[in-house]
C-alpha positions, -999 to +999 in steps of 0.1 A: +739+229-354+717+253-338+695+239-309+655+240-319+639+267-298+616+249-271+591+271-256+554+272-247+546+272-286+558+243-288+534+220-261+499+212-283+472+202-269+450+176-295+412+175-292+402+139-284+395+127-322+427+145-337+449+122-314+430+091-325+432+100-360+471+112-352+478+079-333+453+055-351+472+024-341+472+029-306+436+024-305+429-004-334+458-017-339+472-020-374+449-005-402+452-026-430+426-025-464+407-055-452+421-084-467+436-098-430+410-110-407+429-086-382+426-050-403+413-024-383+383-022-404+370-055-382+381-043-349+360-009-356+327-031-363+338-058-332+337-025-308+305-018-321+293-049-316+308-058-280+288-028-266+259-048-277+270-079-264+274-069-228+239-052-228+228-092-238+251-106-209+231-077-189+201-092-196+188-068-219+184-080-258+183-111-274+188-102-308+217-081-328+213-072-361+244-063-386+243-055-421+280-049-437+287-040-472+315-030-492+321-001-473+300+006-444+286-014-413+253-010-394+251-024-359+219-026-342+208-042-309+178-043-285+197-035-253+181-010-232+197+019-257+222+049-246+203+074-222+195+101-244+206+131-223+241+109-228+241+102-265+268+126-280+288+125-245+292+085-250+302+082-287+325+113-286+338+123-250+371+102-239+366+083-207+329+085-208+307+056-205+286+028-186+314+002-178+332+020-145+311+007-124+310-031-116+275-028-109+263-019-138+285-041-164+305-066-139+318-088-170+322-065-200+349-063-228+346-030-232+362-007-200+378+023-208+353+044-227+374+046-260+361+018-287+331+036-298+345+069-298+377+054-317+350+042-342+334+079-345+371+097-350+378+074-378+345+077-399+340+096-423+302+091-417+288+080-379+252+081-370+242+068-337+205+062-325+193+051-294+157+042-286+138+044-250+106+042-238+092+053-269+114+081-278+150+088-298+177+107-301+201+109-332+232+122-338+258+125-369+295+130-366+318+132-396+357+120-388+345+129-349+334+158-353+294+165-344+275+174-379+239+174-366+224+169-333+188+164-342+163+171-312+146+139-294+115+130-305+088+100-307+095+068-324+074+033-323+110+017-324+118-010-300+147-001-271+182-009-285+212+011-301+217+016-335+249+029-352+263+031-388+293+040-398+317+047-430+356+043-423+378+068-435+389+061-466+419+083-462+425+061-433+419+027-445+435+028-478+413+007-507+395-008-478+367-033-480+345-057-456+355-092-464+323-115-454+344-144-446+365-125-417+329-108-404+313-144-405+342-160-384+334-134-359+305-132-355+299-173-350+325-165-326+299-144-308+271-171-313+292-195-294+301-175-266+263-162-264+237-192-257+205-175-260+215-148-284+202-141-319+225-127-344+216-115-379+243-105-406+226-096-440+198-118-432+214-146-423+207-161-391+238-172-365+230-192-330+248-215-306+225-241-284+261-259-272+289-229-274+322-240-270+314-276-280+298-263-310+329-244-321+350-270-314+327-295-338+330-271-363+365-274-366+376-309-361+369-337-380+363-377-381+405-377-376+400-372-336+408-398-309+377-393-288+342-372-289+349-335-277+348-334-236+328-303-229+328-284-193+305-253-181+305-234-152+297-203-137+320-179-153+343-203-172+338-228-202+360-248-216+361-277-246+388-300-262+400-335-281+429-346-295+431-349-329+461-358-354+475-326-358+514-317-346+512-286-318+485-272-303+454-256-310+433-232-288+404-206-288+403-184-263+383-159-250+378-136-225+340-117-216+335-127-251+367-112-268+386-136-288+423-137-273+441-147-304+473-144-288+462-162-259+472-153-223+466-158-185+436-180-191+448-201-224+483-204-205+465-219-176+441-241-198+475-257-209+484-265-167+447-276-161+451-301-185+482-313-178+475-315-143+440-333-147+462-361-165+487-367-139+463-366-109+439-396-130+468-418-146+490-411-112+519-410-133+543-377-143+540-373-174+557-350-195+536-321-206+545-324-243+528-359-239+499-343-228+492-316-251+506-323-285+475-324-308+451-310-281+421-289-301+406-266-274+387-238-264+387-219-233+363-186-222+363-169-189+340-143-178+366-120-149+360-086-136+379-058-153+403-079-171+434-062-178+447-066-216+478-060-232+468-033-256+436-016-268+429-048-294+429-071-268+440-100-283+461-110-250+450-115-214+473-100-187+451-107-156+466-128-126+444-115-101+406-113-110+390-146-110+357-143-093+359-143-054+395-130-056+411-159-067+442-156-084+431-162-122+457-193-128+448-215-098+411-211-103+413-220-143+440-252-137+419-260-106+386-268-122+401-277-155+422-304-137+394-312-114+366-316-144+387-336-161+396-362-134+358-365-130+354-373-164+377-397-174+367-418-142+328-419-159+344-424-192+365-454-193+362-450-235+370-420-235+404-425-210+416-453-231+416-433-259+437-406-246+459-429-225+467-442-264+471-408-275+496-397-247+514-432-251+518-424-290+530-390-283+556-403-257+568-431-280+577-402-309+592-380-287+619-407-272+625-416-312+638-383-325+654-375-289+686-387-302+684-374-342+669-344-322+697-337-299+724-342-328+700-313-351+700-292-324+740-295-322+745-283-360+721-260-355+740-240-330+773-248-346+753-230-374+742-204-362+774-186-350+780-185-391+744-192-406+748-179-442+712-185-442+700-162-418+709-121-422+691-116-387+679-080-372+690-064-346+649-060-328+629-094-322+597-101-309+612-113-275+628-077-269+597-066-249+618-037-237+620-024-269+589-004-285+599-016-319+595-054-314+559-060-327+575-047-357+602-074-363+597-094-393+615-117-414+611-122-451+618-160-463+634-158-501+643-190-527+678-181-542+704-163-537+694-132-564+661-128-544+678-130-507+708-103-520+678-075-536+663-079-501+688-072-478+702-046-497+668-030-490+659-036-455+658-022-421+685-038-405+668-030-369+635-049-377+638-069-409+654-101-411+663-126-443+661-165-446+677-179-478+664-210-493+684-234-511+656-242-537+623-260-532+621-276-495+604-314-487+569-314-495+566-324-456+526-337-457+519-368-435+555-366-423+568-374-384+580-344-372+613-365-369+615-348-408+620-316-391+657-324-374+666-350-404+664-320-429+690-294-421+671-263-440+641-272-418+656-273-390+677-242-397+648-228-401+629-234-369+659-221-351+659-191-365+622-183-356+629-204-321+599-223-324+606-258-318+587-256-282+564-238-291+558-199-300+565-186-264+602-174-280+594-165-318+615-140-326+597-121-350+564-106-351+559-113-390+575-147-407+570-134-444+575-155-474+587-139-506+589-162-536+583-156-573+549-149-585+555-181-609+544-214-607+580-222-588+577-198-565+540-209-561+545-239-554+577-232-528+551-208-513+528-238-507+554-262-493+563-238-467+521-235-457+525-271-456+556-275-432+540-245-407+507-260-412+520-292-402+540-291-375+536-255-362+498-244-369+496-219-338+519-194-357+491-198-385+462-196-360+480-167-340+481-146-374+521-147-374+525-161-413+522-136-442+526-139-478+547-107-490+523-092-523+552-081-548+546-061-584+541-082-615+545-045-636+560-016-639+545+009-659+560+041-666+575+070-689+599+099-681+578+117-660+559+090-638+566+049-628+538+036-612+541-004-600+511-026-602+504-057-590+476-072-614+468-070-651+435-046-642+463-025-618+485-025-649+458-016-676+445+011-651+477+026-650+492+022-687+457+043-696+465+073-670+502+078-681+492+078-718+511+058-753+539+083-753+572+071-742+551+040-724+574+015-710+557-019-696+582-043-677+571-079-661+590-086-637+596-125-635+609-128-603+626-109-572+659-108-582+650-086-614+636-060-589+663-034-579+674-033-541+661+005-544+626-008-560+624-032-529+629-012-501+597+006-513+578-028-514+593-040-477+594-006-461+569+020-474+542+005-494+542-029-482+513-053-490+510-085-468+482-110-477+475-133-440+478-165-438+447-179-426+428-213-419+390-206-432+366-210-402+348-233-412+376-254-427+392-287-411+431-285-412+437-323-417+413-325-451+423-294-461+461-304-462+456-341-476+435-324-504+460-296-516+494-316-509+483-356-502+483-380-531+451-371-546+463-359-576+434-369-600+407-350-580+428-317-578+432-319-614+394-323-626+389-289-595+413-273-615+399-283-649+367-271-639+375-239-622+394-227-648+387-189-663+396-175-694+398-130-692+400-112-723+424-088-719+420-052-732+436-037-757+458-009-751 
């Protein structure tokens, strides 16, 4: 074959919003429609926003407003507004902006002068306004691209920045603005911002006690002692111990919400480790310590270096105010704080003491039936007709392909055999279920070794210490769109929910959206995944030669139908805890023995939709 001509044709250059609209996913991550809390569409309002929140931690502006609908997002603040010479340069030159120079922003989120420009190249509509000293300057951009400059003039507006903008819908396929994803974020803000006022669609968000305010929020009456709360100059931390297997955290960093943790959340987890052993002057095992610790950690640092554009993951070592190395300053006044408190709180160390005591009891009782799992488990893994692993995980961090490692849990045989004819053997894994598993509510987590699919199952995702080594990026399950594979999807939420929530709370559990229909005739099949979807398309093919097939479960779908549902037009729906939810009530209601009230829910939340006539 004939070697392709390389010559100076063939180097392009890209102007700054073609390569962002080229490369979207560099800058915001996935892109998504909007129904994960973690679609791009949120990341595009959250830069927005975070320029806003660093001019309050500047001083300047005690009040955002944001109004989101459907399909656009207005972000206004009462900062000190863009200088208006610099207006178009900051929303639509690369590398320009306020945040270079520690002097001016020491603790921002924002540092590299591409968010709001990222924002502009991926509109289809942007209008940004800035207000100072009694005049503005306006400016419209469509997908990046400068539309109108209109001249300065007077205005009786107050100083701030105000932007709106449209996504691309060409971008952000059948996108929309979810409220409950926005409203989680921006409470998040609230409690990171004592002092601030924050307004979404006229409703009012604030945060007297931050962290311990967050934490409130999420725990309830299950928890062994009242919330221990710590604040000081550039670090804020909160936690209990509740019922709950694992460990739960909320981290943050200059006001970012590090939902894969980090630096910080990593040393959180030595601070309060530490702070134990130094009061109870014992050595205690750090699974003692931590198992069912709620917390919430937030450090304000100096140019804190991410892993990626999103930042959802702290890589700083270095930066802790003074110079310190980041992880000796967090575990030193975590441990430190702690120790204090527990000496004025005899309560309070009781409790724990208990709590630690209980933990270590549990963990020397399933050493032995743990040790013994562990055994078959590696005996079965060498021929684990279960698993059809991948040849890319999530722990391959050489490999560029690893964030994309998934793996899809099926019930059956017929439903396993369609998807792994289809997959991508490099990045797509199976797990095979023998039928329903153990409804594992208000279990031990002894249940977890005792029941071989269980633990099979935790050894393929290698999470029984914790999600340090998961192996994929995605643990999808794919079960019938029946009342079976309904409720096999809830008893898997039940056993992760259970006894590994972080892979929950780190947005690592997906439920895989699979066609009910497929509508077609010679010339066109189109496959729909509602009765509206089917209606919608059974009208635009026409009656002649119509064919309408329900598909009752996986295994009817062809392995050549699938690997367009797991490869091309995949739709995932997140698995998520709702903000304002507690995980323990929320679990006893849907799987404990309260069967009478879930019925009279159900019996009164039931619909009845007429269905049109074709």
């Amino acid at each position: 074959m004939a070697a392709t001509k390389y010559t100076e044709d063939s180097i392009k250059s890209l102007e700054w919003h073609e390569h962002i609209r080229l490369r979207p996913g560099m800058y915001i991550g996935k892109l998504g429609d909007g129904q994960s809390p973690d679609d791009g569409i949120y990341v595009l309002v959250k830069e927005i926003i975070d320029n806003s929140i660093d001019e309050f931690v500047m001083g300047a502006g005690k009040k955002i407003e944001i109004n989101i609908d459907d399909h656009a997002a207005r972000v206004r603040d009462y900062g000190r507004g863009i200088p208006l010479g610099k207006v178009i340069d900051c929303v639509s030159k690369i590398n320009t902006g306020g945040k270079y120079d520690s002097e001016a922003f020491q603790k921002s989120v924002g540092l590299n002068g591409v968010g709001t420009k990222a924002v502009n190249a991926l509109s289809t509509k942007f209008i940004v306004k800035s207000y100072r000293d009694g005049r503005m300057k306006q400016a419209e951009f469509s997908r990046g691209v400068l539309v109108q400059d209109y001249k300065e003039c007077a205005t009786n507006e107050k100083n701030g920045t105000e932007i709106y903008f449209e996504p691309d819908a060409d971008i952000f396929k059948n996108y929309r603005f979810l409220p409950a994803y926005m409203e989680e974020k921006v409470w998040n803000y609230a409690y990171l911002n004592n002092g601030l006022q924050l307004v979404m669609n006229d409703k009012v968000y604030t945060s007297p006690n931050g962290l311990l305010d967050l934490l409130n929020k999420h725990v309830d009456d299950s928890i062994r002692y009242p919330v221990i709360h710590f604040k000081g100059k550039d670090i804020e931390c909160a936690f209990t111990h509740g019922n709950q297997y694992g460990e739960h955290y909320y981290s943050f960093v200059n006001g970012q919400h590090t939902t894969q943790g980090g630096t910080h959340q990593q040393a959180f987890r030595e601070g309060l480790v530490k702070g134990a052993r130094d009061h109870f002057k014992k050595d205690l095992d750090p699974q003692d310590v931590r198992n069912c610790v709620i917390g919430a950690i937030s450090v304000r640092i100096q140019e804190p270096v991410f892993e990626s554009q999103t930042k959802t993951k702290l890589g700083s070592t270095t930066v802790a105010p003074g110079g310190a190395q980041l992880r000796s300053w967090v575990v030193d006044y975590v441990a430190s704080e702690f120790d204090n408190f527990l000496h004025k709180n005899p309560e309070t160390e009781k409790a724990l003491l208990n709590r630690i005591t209980q933990n270590e009891r549990e963990r020397k009782e399933i050493a032995g039936i743990k040790k013994l799992a562990n055994e078959r488990a590696k005996k079965a893994n060498l021929h684990n007709r279960k698993l059809r692993d991948c040849k890319i995980h999530l722990t391959d961090v050489k490999n560029a392909l690893n964030r994309e490692s998934m793996i899809f849990i099926t019930e059956g045989d017929s439903a396993s055999g369609s998807i792994t004819k289809a997959r991508n053997v490099q990045t797509q894994a199976v797990f095979s279920l023998r039928g329903k598993p153990l409804n594992s509510f208000g279990m031990t987590k002894k249940v977890v070794y005792e029941n071989e699919e269980f633990n099979l199952l935790q050894h393929a995702l290698d999470i029984e210490n914790g999600l340090e080594n998961l192996r994929y990026d995605k643990v999808i399950i794919a079960t019938d769109a029946d009342v079976d594979g309904m409720h096999i999807r809830l008893l898997l939420m039940t056993f992760f929910l259970q006894f590994f929530p972080e892979l929950v709370e780190q947005k690592h559990l997906y439920i895989l959206q699979t066609p009910l229909f497929r509508v077609r005739n010679k010339q066109v099949t189109k496959y729909c995944y509602d009765e509206a979807e089917r209606d919608k398309a059974a009208k635009e093919i026409g009656k002649t030669g119509l064919e309408i097939t329900r598909f009752k479960g996986l295994g009817e779908i062809s392995p050549e139908e699938f690997g367009q549902f797991i490869n091309e037009d995949m739709r995932l729906e997140t698995v998520s805890i709702p903000p304002d939810a507690s995980l323990g009530k929320m679990l006893e209601y849907y799987m404990g023995n309260n069967t009478p009230m879930r019925q009279e829910h159900i019996v009164l939340n039931l619909r009845a939709e007429a269905v049109e006539e074709l």
